[in-house]
N, C-alpha and C positions, 0 to 999 in steps of 0.2 A: 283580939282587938282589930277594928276595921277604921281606918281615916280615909273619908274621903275628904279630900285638902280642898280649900278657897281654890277656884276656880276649874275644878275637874265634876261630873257628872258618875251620877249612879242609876242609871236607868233600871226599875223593879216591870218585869214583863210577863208578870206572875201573880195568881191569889194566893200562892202556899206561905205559909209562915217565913220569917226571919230567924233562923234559931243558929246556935252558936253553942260553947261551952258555958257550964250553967253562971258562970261571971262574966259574959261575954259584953264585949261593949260596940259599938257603932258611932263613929263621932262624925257627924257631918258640919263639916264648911265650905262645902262647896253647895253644888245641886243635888237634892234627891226629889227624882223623879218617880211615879207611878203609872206609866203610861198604857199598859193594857190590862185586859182581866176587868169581866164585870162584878167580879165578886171583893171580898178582902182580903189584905195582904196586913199580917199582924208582928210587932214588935211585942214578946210578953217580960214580964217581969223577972228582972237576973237574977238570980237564984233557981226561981221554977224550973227545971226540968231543963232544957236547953233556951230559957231567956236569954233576950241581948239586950241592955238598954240602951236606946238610943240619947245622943245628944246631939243638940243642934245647934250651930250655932251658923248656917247660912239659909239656904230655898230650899223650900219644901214646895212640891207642886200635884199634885193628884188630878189625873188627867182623865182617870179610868179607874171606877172601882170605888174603893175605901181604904184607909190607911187607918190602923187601931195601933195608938201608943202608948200600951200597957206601962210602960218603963218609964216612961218621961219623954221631954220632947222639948 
């Protein structure tokens, strides 16, 4: 499990997946950013393989690329 907390940043500077253990979770309340990489950077479904699901509950920004959220959002 990853928290990034109300008012902290997660800068993603990468197309490669988001992967984790296969229950893996991502909770944003803060900033999650996307800022490089013209291609995509993907969150998949927990259980599959190494999914994370993400949650969100602050900014999401994509600044560069695509953001795919398999898991939720």
């Amino acid at each position: 499990m990853f928290n990034n907390l109300a008012g902290a940043s997660f800068d993603v500077q990468t197309d490669a997946d988001i992967n984790g253990n296969p229950n893996g979770e991502f909770n944003n309340a803060g900033l999650f950013v996307k800022s490089a990489g013209s291609g995509e950077s993907t969150f998949h479904r927990s259980g599959e393989g190494n999914g994370v699901t993400f949650s969100n509950s602050g900014a999401v920004e994509v600044e560069s690329g695509s953001l795919a959220l398999l898991s939720g959002g």
